[in-house]
C-alpha positions as CSV (number, residue, x, y, z in Angstrom):
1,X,80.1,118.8,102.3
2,X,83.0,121.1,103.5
3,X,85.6,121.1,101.1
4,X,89.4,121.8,102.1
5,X,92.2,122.9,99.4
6,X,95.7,122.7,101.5
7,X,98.0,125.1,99.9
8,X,102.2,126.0,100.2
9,X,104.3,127.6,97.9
10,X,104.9,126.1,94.8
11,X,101.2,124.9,94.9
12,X,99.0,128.1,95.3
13,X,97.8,128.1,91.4
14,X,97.2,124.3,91.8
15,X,95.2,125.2,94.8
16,X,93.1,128.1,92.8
17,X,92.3,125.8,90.1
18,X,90.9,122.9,92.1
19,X,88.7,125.7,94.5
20,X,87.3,127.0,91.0
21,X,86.8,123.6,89.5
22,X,84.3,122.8,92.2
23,X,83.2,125.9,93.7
24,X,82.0,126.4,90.4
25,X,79.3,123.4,91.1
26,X,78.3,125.1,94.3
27,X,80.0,123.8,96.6
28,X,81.5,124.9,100.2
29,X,85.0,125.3,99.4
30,X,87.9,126.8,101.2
31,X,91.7,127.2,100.9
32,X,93.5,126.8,104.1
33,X,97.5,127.7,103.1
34,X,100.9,129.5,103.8
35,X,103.2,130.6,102.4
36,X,107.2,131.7,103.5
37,X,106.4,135.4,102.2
38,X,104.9,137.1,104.9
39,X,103.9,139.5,102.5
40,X,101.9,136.9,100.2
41,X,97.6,137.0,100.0
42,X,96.2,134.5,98.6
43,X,93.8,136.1,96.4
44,X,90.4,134.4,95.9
45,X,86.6,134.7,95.5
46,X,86.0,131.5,98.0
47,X,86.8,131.4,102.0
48,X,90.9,131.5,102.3
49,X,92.8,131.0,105.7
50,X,96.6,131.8,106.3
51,X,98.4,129.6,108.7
52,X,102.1,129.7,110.0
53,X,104.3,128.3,107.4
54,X,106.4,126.6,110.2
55,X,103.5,124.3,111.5
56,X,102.6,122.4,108.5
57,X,100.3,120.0,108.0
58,X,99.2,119.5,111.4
59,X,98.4,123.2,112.1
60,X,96.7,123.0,108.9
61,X,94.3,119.6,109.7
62,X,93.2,122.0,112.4
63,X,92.6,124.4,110.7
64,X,90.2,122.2,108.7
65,X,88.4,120.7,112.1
66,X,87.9,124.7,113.3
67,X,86.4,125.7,110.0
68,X,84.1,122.8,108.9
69,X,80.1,123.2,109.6
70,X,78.2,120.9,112.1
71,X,77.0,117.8,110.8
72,X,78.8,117.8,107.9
73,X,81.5,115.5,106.4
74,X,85.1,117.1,105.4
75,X,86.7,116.7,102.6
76,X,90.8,117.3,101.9
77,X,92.3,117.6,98.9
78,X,96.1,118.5,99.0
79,X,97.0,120.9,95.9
80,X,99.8,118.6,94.9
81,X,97.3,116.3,93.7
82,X,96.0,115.9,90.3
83,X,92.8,114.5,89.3
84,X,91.1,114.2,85.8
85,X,87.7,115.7,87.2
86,X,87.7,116.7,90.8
87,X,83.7,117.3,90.2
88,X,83.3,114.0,89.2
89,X,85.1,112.7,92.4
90,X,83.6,114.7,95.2
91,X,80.2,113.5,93.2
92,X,81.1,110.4,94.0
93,X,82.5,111.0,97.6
94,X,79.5,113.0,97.9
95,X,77.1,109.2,97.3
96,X,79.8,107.2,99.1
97,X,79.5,109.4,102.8
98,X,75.9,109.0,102.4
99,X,76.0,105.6,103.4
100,X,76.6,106.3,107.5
101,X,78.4,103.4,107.9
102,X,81.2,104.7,106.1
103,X,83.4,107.0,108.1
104,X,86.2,107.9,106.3
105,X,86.8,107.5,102.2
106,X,89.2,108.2,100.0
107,X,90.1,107.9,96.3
108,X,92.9,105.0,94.9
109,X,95.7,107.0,95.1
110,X,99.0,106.2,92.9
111,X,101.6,107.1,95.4
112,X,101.1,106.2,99.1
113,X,103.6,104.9,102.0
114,X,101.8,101.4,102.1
115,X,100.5,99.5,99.0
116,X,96.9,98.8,98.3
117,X,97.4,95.3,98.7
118,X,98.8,95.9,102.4
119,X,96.5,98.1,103.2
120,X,93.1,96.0,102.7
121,X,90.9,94.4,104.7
122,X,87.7,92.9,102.7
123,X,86.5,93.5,99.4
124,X,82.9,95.3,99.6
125,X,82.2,95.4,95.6
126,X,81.1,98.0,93.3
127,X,85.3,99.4,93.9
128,X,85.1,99.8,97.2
129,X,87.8,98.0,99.7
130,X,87.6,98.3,103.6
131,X,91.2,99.0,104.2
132,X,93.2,99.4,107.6
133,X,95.1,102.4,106.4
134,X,94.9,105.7,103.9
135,X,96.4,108.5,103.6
136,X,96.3,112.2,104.3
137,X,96.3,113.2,100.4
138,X,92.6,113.7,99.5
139,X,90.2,111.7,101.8
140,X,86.9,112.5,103.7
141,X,85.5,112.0,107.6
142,X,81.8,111.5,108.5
143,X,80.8,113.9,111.2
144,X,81.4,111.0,114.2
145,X,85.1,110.5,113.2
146,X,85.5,114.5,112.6
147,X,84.0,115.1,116.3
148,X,86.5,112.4,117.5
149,X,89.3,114.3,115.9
150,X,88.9,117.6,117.3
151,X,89.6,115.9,120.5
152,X,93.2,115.3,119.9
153,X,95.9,117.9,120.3
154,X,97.6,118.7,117.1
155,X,100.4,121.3,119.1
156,X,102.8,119.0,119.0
157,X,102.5,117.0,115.9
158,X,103.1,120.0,113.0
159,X,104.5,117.5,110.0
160,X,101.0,115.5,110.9
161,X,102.1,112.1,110.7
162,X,99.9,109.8,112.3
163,X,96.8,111.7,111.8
164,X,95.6,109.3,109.3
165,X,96.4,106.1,111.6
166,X,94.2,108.1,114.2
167,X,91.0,108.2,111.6
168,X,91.0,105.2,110.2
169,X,91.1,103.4,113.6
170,X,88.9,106.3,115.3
171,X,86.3,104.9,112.1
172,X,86.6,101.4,113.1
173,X,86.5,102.0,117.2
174,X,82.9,103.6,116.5
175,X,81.5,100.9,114.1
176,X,82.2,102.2,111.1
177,X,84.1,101.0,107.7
178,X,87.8,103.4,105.9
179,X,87.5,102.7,102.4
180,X,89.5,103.2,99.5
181,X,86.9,104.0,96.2
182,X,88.7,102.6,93.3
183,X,86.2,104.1,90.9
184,X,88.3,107.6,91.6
185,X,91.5,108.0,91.3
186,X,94.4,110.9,91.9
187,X,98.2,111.1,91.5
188,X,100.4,112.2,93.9
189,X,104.2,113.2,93.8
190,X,106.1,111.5,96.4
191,X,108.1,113.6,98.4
192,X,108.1,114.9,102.2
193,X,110.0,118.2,102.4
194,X,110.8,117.8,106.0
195,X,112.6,115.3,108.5
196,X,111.2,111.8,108.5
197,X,112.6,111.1,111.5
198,X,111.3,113.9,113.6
199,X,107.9,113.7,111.7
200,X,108.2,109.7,113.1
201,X,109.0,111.0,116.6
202,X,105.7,113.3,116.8
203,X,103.4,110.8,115.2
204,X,104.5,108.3,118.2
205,X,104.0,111.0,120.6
206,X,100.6,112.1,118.8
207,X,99.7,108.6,119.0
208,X,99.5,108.2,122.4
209,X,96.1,109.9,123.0
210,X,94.3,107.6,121.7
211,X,91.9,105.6,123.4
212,X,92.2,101.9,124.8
213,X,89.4,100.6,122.1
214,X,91.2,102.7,119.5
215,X,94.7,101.0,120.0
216,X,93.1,97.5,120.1
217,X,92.1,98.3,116.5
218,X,95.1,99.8,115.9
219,X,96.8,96.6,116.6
220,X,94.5,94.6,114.6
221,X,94.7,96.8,111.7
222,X,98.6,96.0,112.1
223,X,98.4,93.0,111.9
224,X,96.1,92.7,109.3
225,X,98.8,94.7,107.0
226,X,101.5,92.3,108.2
227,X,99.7,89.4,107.2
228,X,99.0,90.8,104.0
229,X,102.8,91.3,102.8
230,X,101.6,92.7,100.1
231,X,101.6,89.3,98.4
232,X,97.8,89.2,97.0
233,X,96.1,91.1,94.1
234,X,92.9,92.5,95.5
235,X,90.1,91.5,93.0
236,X,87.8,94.2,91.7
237,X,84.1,94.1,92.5
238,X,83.7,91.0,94.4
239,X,80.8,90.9,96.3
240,X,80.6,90.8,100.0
241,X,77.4,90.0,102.6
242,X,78.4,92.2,105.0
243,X,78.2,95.3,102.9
């Protein structure tokens, strides 16, 4: 697996630690950050990659897409992210995308835009939920969803809203399941740093190239969510016959 580490200031010595932490096992890893010093190197043993500090997130994603091998799944982890043993999780990620009917994973995460409850679909057992949304904090593609996201333009789109919405539904449009593992987990600081508004604005505009199977299941995974209301406890481990 390709392994991503997203880096800013503030977060550069969170970044190093999490590299090390699983480079350490072997592992592909690389840092893809920036910084407002133009005069800052990030200084590292493992693959690094500047990128403009005024693009963000999106320039960043891109970044990841350019970088990551053939035929093999990506994995993100934002440095503002803590975990109690990153090893242990991308172990797990690691057995999870080796099932090919999963296309993108990611670990319960504590502080997201949309609660767990909203967000799934069917329980599959052994902690796993199909879900109709995650987010872009630590999560990994399968190859077919990675190819279909190198098609989109990311120009446009530099606070990189939306590019979640586009995965998950991407997944589902080719067959294939977005699950949250709740057998991992990571915490998560909840803050933007930027203009929600604007960053709203480009993920409507981003949006807009997907494909006419791709917004059908965009508007079923919406409606899914609204149905939900967040009103149900999702049980743990209950079995399901079409996993």
């Amino acid at each position: 697996m390709d392994i991503f580490v997203i880096s800013w200031a503030g977060q550069h010595s969170n970044a190093q630690r999490i590299a090390s932490s699983l480079s350490d096992a072997g592992r592909h890893v690389s840092i893809v950050y920036s910084d407002p010093d133009p005069d800052y190197v990030l200084d590292a043993v493992y693959p690094v990659e500047r990128r403009s500090n005024e693009l963000f997130w999106g320039d960043k994603f891109s970044a990841c897409l350019e970088r990551v091998r053939d035929d093999e799944p990506l994995v993100v982890i934002h440095a503002d992210c803590h975990c109690a043993d990153w090893q242990a999780l991308v172990s797990r990620c690691e057995t999870r995308m080796s099932n090919p009917v999963i296309g993108v994973w990611s670990p319960e995460i504590d502080a997201v835009r949309w609660s767990l409850e909203r967000q799934t679909i069917l329980p599959l057992g052994d902690d796993l939920l199909a879900v109709g949304r995650t987010d872009g904090i630590v999560f990994a593609l399968s190859p077919g969803v990675i190819a279909r996201m190198k098609q989109a333009n990311y120009d446009d789109n530099v606070y990189g809203r939306g590019i979640e919405t586009m995965f998950v539904v991407a997944a589902y449009a080719r067959g294939m399941l977005a699950v949250v593992d709740r057998s991992v987990s990571v915490t998560h600081p909840i803050a933007s740093g930027y203009s929600i508004e604007q960053a709203h604005e480009q993920m409507v505009q981003f949006l807009k190239q997907l494909g006419p199977r791709e917004r059908v299941q965009m508007r079923l995974l919406n409606q899914n969510m609204r149905a939900n209301g967040g009103r149900f406890t999702v049980p743990r481990d209950t079995p399901s016959d079409d996993h």
